[in-house]
Structures are given as structure tokens and as C-alpha cells.
C-alpha positions as CSV (number, residue, x, y, z in Angstrom):
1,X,-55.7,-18.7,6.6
2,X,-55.3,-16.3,3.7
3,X,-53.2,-13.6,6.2
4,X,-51.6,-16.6,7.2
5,X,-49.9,-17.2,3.5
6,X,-49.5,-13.7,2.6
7,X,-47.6,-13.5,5.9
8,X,-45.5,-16.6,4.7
9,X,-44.8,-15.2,1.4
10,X,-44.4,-11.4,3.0
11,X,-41.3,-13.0,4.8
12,X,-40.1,-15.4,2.0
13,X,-39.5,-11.9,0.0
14,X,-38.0,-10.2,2.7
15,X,-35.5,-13.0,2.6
16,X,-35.3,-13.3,-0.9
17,X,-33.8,-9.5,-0.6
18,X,-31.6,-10.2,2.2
19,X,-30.8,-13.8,0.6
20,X,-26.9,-12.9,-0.3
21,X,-24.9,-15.4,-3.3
22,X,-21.8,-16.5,-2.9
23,X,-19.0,-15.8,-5.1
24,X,-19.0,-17.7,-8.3
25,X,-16.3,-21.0,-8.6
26,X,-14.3,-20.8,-11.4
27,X,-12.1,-23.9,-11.1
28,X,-10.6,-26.1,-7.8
29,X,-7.6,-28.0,-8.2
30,X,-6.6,-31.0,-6.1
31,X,-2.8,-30.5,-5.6
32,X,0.2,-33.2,-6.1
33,X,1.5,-32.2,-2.8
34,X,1.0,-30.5,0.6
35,X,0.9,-26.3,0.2
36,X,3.3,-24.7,2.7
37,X,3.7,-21.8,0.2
38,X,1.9,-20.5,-2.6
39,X,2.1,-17.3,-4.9
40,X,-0.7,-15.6,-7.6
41,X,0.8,-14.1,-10.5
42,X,-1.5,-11.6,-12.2
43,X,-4.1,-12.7,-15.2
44,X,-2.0,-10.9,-17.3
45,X,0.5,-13.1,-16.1
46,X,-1.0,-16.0,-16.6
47,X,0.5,-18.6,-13.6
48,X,0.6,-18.9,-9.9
49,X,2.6,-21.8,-8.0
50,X,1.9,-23.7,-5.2
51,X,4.5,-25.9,-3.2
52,X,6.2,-27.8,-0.5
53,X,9.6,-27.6,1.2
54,X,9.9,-30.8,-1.6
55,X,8.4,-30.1,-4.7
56,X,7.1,-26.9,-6.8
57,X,4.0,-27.2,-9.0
58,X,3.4,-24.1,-11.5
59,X,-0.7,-23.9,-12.5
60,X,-2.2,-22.3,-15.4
61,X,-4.2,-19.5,-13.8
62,X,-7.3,-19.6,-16.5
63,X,-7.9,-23.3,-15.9
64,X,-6.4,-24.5,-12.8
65,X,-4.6,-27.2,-14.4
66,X,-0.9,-27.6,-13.7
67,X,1.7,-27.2,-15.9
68,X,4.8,-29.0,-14.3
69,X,5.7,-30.5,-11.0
70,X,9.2,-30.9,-9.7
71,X,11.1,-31.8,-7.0
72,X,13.5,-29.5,-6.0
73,X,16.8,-31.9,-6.0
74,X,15.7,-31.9,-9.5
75,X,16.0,-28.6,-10.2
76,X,19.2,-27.5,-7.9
77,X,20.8,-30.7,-7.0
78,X,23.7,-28.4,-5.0
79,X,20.5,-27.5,-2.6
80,X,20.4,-30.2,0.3
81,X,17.2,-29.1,1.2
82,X,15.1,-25.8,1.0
83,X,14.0,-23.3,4.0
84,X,12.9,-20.4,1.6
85,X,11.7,-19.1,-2.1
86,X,10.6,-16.2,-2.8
87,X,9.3,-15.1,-6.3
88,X,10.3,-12.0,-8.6
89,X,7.7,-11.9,-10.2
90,X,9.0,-9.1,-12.6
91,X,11.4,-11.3,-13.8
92,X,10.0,-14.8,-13.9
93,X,11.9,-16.4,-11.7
94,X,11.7,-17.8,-8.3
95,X,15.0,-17.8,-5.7
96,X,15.1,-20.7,-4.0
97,X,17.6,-20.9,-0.4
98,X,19.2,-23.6,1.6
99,X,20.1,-21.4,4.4
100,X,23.3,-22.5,6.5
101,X,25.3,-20.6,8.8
102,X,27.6,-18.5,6.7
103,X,27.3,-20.6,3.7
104,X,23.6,-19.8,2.1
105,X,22.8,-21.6,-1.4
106,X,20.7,-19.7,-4.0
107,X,19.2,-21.4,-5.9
108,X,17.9,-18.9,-9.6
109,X,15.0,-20.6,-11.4
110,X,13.3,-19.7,-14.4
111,X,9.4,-20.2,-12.7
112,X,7.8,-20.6,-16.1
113,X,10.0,-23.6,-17.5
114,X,11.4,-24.9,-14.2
115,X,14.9,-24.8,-15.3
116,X,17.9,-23.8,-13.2
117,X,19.5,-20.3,-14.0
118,X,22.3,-20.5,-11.7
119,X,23.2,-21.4,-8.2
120,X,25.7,-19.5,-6.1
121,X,26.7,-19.3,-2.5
122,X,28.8,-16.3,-3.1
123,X,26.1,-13.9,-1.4
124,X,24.3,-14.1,2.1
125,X,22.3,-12.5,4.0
126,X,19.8,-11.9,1.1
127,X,16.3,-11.9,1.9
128,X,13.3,-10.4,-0.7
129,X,14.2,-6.9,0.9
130,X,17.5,-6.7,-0.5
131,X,16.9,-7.6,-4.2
132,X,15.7,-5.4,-6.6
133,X,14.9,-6.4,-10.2
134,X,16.1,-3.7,-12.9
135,X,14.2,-4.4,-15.9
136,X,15.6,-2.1,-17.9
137,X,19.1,-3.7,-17.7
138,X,17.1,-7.8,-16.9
139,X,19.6,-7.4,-13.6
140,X,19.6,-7.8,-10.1
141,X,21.3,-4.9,-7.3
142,X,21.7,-7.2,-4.8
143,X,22.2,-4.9,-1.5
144,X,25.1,-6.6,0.9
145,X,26.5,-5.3,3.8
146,X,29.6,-3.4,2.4
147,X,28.6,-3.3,-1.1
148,X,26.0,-3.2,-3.7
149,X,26.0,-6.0,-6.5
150,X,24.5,-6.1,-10.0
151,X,24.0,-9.9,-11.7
152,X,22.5,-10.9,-14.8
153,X,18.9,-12.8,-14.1
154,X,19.7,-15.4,-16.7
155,X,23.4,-16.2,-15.7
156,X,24.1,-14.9,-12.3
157,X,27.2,-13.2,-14.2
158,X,28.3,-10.2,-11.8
159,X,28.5,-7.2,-13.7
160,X,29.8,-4.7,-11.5
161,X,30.1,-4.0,-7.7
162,X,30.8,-0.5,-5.7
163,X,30.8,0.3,-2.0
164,X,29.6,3.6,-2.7
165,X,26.4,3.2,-2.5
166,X,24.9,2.0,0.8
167,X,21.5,0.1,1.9
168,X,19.0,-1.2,-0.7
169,X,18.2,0.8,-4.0
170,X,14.3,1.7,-3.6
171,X,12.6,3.9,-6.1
172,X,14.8,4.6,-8.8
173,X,14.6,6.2,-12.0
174,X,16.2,5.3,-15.1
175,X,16.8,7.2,-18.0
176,X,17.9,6.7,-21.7
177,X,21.5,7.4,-21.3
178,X,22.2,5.0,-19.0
179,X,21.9,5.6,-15.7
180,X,19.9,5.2,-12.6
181,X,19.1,7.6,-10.3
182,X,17.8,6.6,-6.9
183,X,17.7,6.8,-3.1
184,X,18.7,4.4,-0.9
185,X,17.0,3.2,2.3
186,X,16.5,0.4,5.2
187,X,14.1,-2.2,5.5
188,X,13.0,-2.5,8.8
189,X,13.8,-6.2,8.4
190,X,17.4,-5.8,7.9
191,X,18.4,-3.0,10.2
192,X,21.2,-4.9,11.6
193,X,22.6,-5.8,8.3
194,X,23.3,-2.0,7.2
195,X,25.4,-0.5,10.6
196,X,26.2,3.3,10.4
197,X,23.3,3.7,7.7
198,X,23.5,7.5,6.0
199,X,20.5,9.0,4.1
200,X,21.9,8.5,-0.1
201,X,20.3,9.9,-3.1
202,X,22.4,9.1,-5.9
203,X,23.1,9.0,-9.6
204,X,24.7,5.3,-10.9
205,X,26.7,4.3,-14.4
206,X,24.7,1.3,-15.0
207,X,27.8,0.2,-17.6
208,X,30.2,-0.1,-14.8
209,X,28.5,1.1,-11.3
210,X,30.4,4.2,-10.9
211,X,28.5,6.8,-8.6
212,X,28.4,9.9,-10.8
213,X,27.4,11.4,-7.5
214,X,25.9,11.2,-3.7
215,X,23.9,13.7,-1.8
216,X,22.1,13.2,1.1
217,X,18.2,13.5,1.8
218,X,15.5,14.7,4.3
219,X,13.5,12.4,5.8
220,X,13.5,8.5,5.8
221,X,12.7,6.7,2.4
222,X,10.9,3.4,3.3
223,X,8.3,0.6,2.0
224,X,5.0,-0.3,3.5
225,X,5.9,-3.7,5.1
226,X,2.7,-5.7,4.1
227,X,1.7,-4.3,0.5
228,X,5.1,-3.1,-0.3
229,X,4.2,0.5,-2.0
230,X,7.2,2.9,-1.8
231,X,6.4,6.0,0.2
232,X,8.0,8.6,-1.8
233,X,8.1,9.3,-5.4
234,X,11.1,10.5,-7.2
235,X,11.3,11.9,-11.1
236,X,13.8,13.7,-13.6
237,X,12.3,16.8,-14.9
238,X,15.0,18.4,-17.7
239,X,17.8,19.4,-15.2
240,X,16.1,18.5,-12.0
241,X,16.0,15.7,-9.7
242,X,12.1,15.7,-7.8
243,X,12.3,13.9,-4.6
244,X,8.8,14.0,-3.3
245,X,9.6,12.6,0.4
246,X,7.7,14.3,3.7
247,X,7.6,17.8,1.1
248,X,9.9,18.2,-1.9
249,X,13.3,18.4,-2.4
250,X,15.2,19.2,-5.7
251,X,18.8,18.3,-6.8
252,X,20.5,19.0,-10.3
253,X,20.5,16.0,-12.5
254,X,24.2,16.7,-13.5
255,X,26.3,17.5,-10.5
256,X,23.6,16.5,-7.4
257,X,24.1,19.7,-5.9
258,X,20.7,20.9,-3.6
259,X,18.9,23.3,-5.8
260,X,16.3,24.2,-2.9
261,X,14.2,22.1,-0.7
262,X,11.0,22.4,1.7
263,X,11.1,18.9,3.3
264,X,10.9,17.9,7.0
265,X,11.8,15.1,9.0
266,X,8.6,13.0,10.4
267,X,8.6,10.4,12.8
268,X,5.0,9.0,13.2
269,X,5.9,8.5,17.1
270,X,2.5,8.9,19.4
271,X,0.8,8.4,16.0
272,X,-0.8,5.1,17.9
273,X,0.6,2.5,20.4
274,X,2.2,-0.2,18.9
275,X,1.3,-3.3,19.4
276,X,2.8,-5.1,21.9
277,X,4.1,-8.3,19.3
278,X,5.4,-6.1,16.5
279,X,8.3,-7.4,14.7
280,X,7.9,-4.8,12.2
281,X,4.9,-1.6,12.5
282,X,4.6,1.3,9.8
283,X,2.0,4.1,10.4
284,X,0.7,5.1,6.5
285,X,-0.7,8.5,5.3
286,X,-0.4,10.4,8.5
287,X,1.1,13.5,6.4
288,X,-0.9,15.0,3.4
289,X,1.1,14.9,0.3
290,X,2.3,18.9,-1.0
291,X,-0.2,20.4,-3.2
292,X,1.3,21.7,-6.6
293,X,-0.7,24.5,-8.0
294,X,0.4,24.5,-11.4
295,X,-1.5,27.6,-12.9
296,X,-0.2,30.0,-10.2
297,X,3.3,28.0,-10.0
298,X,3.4,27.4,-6.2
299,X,3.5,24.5,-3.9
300,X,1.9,24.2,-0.3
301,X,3.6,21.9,1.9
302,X,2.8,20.6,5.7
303,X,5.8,21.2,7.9
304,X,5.1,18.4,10.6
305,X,8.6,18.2,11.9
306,X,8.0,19.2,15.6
307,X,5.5,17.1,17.4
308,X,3.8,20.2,19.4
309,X,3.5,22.4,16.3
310,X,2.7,21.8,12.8
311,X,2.5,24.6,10.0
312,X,1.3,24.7,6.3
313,X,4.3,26.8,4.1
314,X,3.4,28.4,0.5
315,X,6.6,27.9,-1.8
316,X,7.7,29.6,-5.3
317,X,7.9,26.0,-7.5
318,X,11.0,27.1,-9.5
319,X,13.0,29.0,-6.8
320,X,11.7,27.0,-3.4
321,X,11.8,30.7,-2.4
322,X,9.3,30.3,0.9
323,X,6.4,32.9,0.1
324,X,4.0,32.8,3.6
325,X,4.3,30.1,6.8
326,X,0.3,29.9,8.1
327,X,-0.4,30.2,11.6
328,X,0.6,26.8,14.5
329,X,-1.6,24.1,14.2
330,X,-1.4,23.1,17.3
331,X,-1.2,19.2,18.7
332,X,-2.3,17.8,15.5
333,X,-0.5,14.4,15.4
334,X,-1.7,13.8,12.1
335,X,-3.0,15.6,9.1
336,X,-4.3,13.4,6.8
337,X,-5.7,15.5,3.7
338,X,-5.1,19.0,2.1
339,X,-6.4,20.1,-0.2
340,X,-6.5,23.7,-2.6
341,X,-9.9,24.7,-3.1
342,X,-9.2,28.5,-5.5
343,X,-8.4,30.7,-2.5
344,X,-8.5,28.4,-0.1
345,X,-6.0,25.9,1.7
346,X,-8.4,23.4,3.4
347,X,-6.5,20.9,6.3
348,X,-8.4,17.8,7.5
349,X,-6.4,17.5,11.0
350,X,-6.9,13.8,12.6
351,X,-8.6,11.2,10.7
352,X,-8.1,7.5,9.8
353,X,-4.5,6.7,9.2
354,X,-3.8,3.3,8.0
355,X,-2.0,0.7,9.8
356,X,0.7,-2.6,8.7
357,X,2.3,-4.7,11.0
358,X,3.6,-7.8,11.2
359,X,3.5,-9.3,14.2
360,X,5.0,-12.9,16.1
361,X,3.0,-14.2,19.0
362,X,4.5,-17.6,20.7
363,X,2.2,-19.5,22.9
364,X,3.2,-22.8,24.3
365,X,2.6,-25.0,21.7
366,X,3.4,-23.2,18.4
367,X,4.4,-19.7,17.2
368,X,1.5,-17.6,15.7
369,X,2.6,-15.2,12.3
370,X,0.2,-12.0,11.6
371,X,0.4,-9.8,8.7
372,X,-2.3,-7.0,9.4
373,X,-3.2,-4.3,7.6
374,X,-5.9,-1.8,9.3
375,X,-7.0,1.6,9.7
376,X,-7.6,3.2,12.8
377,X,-8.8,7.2,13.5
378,X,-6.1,9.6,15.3
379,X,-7.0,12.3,17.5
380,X,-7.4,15.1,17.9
381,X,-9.5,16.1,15.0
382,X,-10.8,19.1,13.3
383,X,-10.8,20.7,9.7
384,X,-9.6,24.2,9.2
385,X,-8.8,26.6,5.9
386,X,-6.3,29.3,5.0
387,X,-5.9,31.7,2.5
388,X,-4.0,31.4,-0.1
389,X,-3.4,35.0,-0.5
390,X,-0.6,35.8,2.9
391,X,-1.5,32.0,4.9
392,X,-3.6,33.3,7.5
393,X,-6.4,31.0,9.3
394,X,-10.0,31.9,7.5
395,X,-12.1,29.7,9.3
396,X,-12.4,26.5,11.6
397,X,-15.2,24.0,12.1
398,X,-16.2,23.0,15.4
399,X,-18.6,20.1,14.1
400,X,-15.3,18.0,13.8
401,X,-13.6,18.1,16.9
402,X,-15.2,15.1,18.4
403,X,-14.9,13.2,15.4
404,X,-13.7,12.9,11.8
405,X,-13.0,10.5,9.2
406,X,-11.6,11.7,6.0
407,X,-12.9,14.4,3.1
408,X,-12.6,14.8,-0.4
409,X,-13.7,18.0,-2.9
410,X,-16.2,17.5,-5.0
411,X,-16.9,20.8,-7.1
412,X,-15.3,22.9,-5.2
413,X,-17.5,21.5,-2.1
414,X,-15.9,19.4,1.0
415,X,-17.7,16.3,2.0
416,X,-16.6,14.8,5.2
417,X,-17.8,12.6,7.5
418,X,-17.7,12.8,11.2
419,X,-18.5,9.3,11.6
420,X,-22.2,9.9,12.8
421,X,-23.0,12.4,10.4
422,X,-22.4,13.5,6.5
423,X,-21.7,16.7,6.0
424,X,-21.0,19.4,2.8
425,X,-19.5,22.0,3.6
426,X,-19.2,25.2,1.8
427,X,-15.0,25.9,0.9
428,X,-15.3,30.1,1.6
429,X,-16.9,30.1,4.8
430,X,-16.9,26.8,6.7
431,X,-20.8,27.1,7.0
432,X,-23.1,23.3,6.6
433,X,-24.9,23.0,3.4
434,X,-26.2,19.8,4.5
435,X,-25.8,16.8,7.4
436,X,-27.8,14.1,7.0
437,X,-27.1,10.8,9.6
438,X,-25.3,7.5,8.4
439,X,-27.6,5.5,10.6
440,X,-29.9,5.7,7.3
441,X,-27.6,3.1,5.5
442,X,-27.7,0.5,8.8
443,X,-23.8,-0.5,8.4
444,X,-23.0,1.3,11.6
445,X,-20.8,4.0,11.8
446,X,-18.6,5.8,8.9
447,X,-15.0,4.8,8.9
448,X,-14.1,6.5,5.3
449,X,-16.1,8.6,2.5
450,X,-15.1,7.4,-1.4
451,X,-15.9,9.4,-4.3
452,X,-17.7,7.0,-6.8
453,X,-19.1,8.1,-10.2
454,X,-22.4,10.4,-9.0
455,X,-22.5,8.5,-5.7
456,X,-20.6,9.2,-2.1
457,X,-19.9,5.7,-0.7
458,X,-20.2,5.2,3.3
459,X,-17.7,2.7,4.2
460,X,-19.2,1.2,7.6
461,X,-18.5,-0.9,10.6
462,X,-20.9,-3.5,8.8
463,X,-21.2,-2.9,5.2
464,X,-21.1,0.0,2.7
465,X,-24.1,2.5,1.7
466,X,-24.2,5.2,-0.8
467,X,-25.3,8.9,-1.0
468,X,-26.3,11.3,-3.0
469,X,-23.8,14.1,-3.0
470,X,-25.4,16.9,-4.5
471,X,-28.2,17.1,-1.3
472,X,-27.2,13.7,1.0
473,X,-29.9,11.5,-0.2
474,X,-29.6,7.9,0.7
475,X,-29.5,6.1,-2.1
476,X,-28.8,2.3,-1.4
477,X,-27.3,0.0,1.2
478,X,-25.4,-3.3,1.5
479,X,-25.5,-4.9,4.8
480,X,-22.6,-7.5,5.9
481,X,-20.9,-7.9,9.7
482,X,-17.8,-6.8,11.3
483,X,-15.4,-6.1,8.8
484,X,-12.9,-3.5,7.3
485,X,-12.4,-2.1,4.2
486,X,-9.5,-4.2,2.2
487,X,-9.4,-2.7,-1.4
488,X,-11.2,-1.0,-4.0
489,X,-10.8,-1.3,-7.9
490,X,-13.1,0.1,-10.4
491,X,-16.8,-0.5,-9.4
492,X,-15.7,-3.2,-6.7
493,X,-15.3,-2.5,-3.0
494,X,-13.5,-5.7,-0.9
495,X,-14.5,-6.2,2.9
496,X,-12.7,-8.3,4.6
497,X,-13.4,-9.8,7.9
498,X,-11.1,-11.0,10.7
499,X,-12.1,-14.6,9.8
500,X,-10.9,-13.4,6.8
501,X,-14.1,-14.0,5.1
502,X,-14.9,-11.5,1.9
503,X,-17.6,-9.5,0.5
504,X,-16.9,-7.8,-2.9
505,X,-19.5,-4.8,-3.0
506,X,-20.7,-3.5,-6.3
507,X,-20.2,0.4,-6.2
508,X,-23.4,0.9,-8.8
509,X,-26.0,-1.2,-6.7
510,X,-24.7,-2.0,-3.6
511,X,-25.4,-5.6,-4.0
512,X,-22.2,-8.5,-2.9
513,X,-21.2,-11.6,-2.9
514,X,-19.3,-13.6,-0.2
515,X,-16.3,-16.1,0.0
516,X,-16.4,-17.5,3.6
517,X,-13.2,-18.7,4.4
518,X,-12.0,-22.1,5.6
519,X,-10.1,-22.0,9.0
520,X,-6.4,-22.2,8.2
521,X,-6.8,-21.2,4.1
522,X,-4.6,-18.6,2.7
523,X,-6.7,-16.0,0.5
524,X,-5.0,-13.5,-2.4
525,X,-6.9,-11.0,-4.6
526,X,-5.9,-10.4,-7.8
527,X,-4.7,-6.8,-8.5
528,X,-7.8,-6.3,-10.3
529,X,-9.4,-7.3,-7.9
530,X,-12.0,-9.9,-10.1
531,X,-11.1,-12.6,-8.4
532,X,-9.7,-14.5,-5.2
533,X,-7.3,-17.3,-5.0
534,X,-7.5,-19.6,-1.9
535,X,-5.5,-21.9,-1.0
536,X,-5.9,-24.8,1.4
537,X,-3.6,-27.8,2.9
538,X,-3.8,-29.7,-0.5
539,X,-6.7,-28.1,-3.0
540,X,-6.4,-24.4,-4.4
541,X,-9.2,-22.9,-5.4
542,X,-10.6,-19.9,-8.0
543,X,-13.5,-17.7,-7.4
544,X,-15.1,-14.9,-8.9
545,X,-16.0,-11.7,-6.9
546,X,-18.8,-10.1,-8.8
């Protein structure tokens, strides 16, 4: 009898250990209408709406409670009825559209107050990919076919117009004296809309929209099509115009004229299959970003313009005066990571690439809309080093042929992760310092390494599970199911299922909390990532992840 209870309470603690919580409720709010769309404002924000294709309800994000309800005939009486909205967040307001053939009505509200701004049914075509927000100037460039547009938010006033400038305005840059210096590119959405589309970087008169000037650039400037992050980065540095797209490129500020470049083309084609109902499909992070060496005043860039052959090319950073081109790398279709390590160029080749796509499946009874956003690990793999000194190859591992996932540096050591194994690896000479098995975590296999304080996070099929990097000690583990990584901020890690269930991860202990979704809910996360917003066919709902 005795072994009999210590048995019972022997398994009650095992569960108690295993027991997992559920994320905390903040608020739930019953709403005046049925939720066909819904948008989350940040905390700092303060609101979120919900609404109908009637009304629009605007809630206070702290409490839950709503601030104002109205119907939209209200609001615009010119709109008849309303097929779209789409927030700008950036400038509190929310577009609303009675799309007709030839004859769209926008609808301009003010989202905090409710109020109409202005209606118009001068532009068409305009969807959230050809509207950018200029906050500097509280304007819109609206992006048409033959021109580009700039309106003021609070009137709808058009400023200025030119046909000089062609597709939408992506990352800009604007400075002091006026004027905005950008590149131009084309949504995937709206290819058709922008016919005998030309590569622009340019320099704009935001008084009047003259083009000071146009030059063309390498490469193909672009969004991702779920999260929306630009893929390129472009700054004014004194004199110089920095385009940091597929390598570097430089203009002068003044005239546009090409001071030097070391930029390729790259088409992610044979990157991964796509899939078979993609509307729209972007491959992510296939191409290391150049390494700028500041303290020797050089950059090392990937050349991945030919499929076959790839190379790694040492430049002079005020010249672009091409110092050394390494040795082929031969078949890589991807090369995630590089990385400088004092006389070494490191190259993780293969790897996990992320994934977006947005895809349209029609069965006989309805039509089926997925937004996914996944990672998946391109072949073939391997992780090789040059030297800085005249590019030529110093060593290459054979431990990652089979398999890799993705490194970092941590004091001038590499840890990597083969999927199976951990592994440091010693910069000079390629040789193991130590492997030690994931399988000691139980989350299944590795799919990415994080850096986290003193720890090295495991990222697994089924979880997450922490290391010691110094010597590969297993330090804790956090055991959920199936799922994939979604986001980390801070000490929180977000796994998300395909039910779309959720388990934020605390990076110090290991220890989560889930939100199990309800079949047909709509789930956000807040860009700190504290709490999720759900929303259902006529409640909304706050929870806490940690």
C-alpha cells in the first residue's frame, strides 16, 4: 500500500512538471457585429478595429472596451456599399473602397475619430501595394499606371504629379532639404498594372515632384509578401547614395551618376518548388548580406549571379576597386550566412531559407485563402572558409555535407548545427572543438541555432532546448508538438502550429504557455510580441503570452 501511494504521488509530480498553463486572459469583448475583418494597432498605439462589410467598431486595446461603432453610410454616404479597407496605420486612417468597374470610391477616414477625410473616385486601381505613407511631408504617393501622385492625408488635396517616376516608391530616404531619394519596384500583386517596368533609383523635389534625377539599378527591389519587410536597405552617406541590394551599389547624391558598384542579379529560381496554388511566392535570405569590415576599409560580397557558379569578391569601400575573387563555389543554390572571423571569410552554403506565399485553393464548395510563412533547408550543404589575405579556399568541413542548418560566431568560434548534432568549430582550421547530440533536448531535430544571452537555443521539430556554448552542455528543455518557429522578441520565442495554436517559450527557463486556437479564429501578435489578439465570428479576445 505504501509503494502503492508513493507511486501515485511519483506520477502526480511528473505531471505537475509536464502540467503546461495557458496563456493568461487579459480581456474578451463581445462584439456589436459580425468580424469579417479585423486589425491590431500596436500598444503604443493604443487601438485595434474590428468590422463588417456594414459597420466599423474601433476598441481600446488596454481594456477591450469599444470606443465608437459606425455604419459605414454614416461615415461615406457616396459609398453604396464596401468590398475593401485597408488600414495605414502610420497615419491613422483607414481607406475604405466601393469597387466598380472603372469607377472605384475611396473612401479616407480618420480611424481614431471616425470622421470622413475625403472621398474621391479620381484614382483606381489602388490596392495597399501602391500607397505609401510619407510622414515626413503627412502625404500619400499614390503609384498609378502612368504616373505617380502625392495627396495630402487630411484633405485628399493633390500636391503634385509626374510621369517620371515609374512603379511604387519602396524604401526611400528623406533628407532635410527636401527631397526624397528612393528606388522604385513591383509588387508581385500588381504586375500587370506597371507594363514595360524599368529598374529606377531616383532623387524627387518633394515641393513640386520634379525628378532631380533617374538611374537605373542592379537587381530587383521587392517586399516580403506576408510580413512586408523591404529587402534592401538604401542610405545617404555625405555625397553618396548606398543601395544595399544583392551587394552594394553607390551613386552620387547630386548628379546620380554610378560611382562604383559590386551587385549581381539573383533570381532564387530552383531555390524550392513552388507550390502548386501560389498566387504570389517569395524565397527570403537565400544570399548572405556583404560584410563591411570597417577597420581595414573593405567589403566582401557573394557574387550569386550564375546558377552553376557562385564566388565571394573582396572590394576597396571607397573606390569599389575589386581587390581578390575566391575560388567557384560550385552548385551552391543558396548561401545563407557569411561571416568575417579576423583572417578568415567563413560561408555557410545551404541551410534554412525562409519561405512566404500566399496561396488560393478552390474546392467545390468555397475558395480556400493561405498566407504561409515557413522555413524549409536547401541543398546542397557545406561550410567552407577563405582567407582574407589573396581569397583563396583555407579549409572545408565535411561534417556538413549531409546536413546543415544555420551558424552564428560567438567569440570568434562558429556554432552550427547539422540538424542531428551541435557542433563548435574552431575559425583557423575547420577542426571540431565539440559535437554533442540534440536528441538530449527531446524536441526532435534542429531546424535553427539562436544566440541568447549565455545560452545557444535549439529550435526543434517539437519545442525548443538550450545549450551551453562554451562546452555543449544541455542546459534545459521545453517540450511542445509539431510546430515552427514564428518570431522571437527579447526573452520570448513564438511556436506556432498548423492549427495555428501557440506556445510562447521563455528564453531564460524554457518554460511556455499555450493559446490553442479555435477552428476558424484569426490570431495577431503584437510586435512586441507580449501578447496575442484573436479574433472570432463575434467576440475578440486578449491574452498574455508569458
Amino acid at each position: 500500500m505504501k509503494k502503492q501511494i508513493l507511486s501515485f504521488f511519483a506520477v502526480l509530480a511528473f505531471l505537475s512538471i509536464y502540467a503546461q498553463e495557458d496563456m493568461t486572459m487579459v480581456w474578451e469583448t463581445k462584439s456589436p457585429h459580425k468580424i469579417t475583418f479585423n486589425g491590431t494597432g500596436t500598444e503604443e498605439r493604443g487601438y485595434s478595429y474590428v468590422a463588417s462589410d456594414k459597420e466599423f467598431s474601433l476598441f481600446d486595446n488596454a481594456t477591450g472596451k469599444i470606443k465608437w461603432t459606425k455604419v459605414y453610410k454614416e461615415i461615406a454616404p457616396k459609398l453604396s456599399k464596401i468590398d475593401e479597407l485597408i488600414p495605414f496605420w502610420e497615419s491613422n486612417t483607414v481607406f475604405l473602397f466601393d469597387r466598380k468597374m472603372g469607377k472605384d470610391q475611396i473612401a479616407c477616414v480618420d480611424m481614431e475619430s471616425g470622421s470622413l477625410l475625403w472621398n474621391t473616385d479620381k484614382y483606381q486601381n489602388v490596392t495597399e501595394e501602391n500607397v505609401v505613407y510619407i510622414p515626413e511631408r503627412e502625404g500619400f504617393a499614390i503609384s498609378l499606371k502612368d504616373k505617380l501622385v502625392f495627396i495630402k492625408v487630411a484633405t485628399g488635396e493633390e500636391l503634385w504629379s509626374t510621369a517620371k517616376f515609374g512603379g511604387v516608391v519602396g524604401k526611400y530616404v528623406f533628407t532635410p532639404d527636401g527631397f526624397l531619394t528612393t528606388v522604385n519596384f513591383q509588387p508581385s500583386g500588381l504586375i500587370a498594372l506597371f507594363t514595360g517596368f524599368k529598374n529606377q533609383i531616383a532623387k524627387i523635389n518633394m515641393d513640386n515632384g520634379d525628378v532631380v534625377w533617374s538611374n537605373t539599378y542592379i537587381g530587383r527591389a521587392e517586399r516580403k509578401i506576408i510580413s512586408r519587410e523591404f529587402l534592401y536597405d538604401i542610405a545617404v552617406e555625405g555625397p553618396r547614395v548606398i543601395l544595399r541590394l544583392n551587394g552594394i551599389q553607390v551613386y552620387d547624391y547630386n548628379t546620380g551618376a554610378n560611382l562604383w558598384s559590386a551587385a549581381f542579379d539573383f533570381t532564387p529560381n530552383g531555390v524550392r518548388s513552388r507550390p502548386p496554388n501560389a498566387r504570389q511566392w517569395g524565397v527570403y535570405g537565400a544570399v548572405a548580406d556583404p560584410v563591411f569590415d570597417k577597420e581595414n576599409n573593405v567589403i566582401y560580397v557573394l557574387d550569386m549571379s550564375n546558377r552553376n557558379n557562385q564566388f565571394v569578391k573582396k572590394y576597396d569601400a571607397n573606390t569599389g576597386k575589386l581587390i581578390w575573387t575566391s575560388p567557384e563555389i560550385k552548385g551552391a543554390k543558396a548561401i545563407p550566412g557569411m561571416y568575417v572571423v579576423d583572417d578568415k571569410v567563413i560561408l555557410q552554403i545551404g541551410g534554412i531559407v525562409e519561405f512566404q506565399s500566399y496561396e488560393v485553393i478552390q474546392t467545390q464548395y468555397s475558395t480556400i485563402t493561405i498566407w504561409r510563412v515557413f522555413y524549409d533547408n536547401v541543398k546542397p550543404n557545406g561550410l567552407q572558409a577563405f582567407n582574407t589575405k589573396d581569397g583563396s579556399l583555407a579549409w572545408e568541413s565535411e561534417k556538413f555535407k549531409k546536413g546543415i542548418t544555420n551558424a552564428y560566431v560567438l567569440e570568434n568560434k562558429i556554432l552550427c548545427s547539422s540538424g542531428k548534432e551541435l557542433y563548435k568549430i574552431d575559425y583557423k582550421t575547420g577542426n571540431e572543438e565539440y559535437s554533442v547530440p540534440v536528441t538530449d533536448g527531446g524536441v526532435g531535430l534542429a531546424v535553427k541555432i539562436l544566440p541568447y544571452k549565455d545560452k545557444m537555443i535549439v529550435v526543434g521539430e517539437k519545442g525548443i532546448s538550450a545549450y551551453n556554448p562554451v562546452d555543449g552542455k544541455f542546459i534545459y528543455s521545453g517540450k511542445y508538438k509539431a510546430s515552427s518557429l514564428e518570431d522571437v522578441f527579447d526573452n520570448i520565442l513564438i511556436m506556432k502550429t498548423e492549427k495555428a495554436d501557440i506556445a510562447s517559450f521563455n528564453l531564460d527557463t524554457g518554460v511556455f504557455k499555450e493559446f490553442k486556437a479555435k477552428t476558424g479564429a484569426s490570431t495577431t501578435l503584437t510586435t512586441d510580441g507580449k501578447f496575442v489578439y484573436i479574433y472570432e465570428d463575434k467576440v475578440f479576445t486578449k491574452v498574455k503570452t508569458l
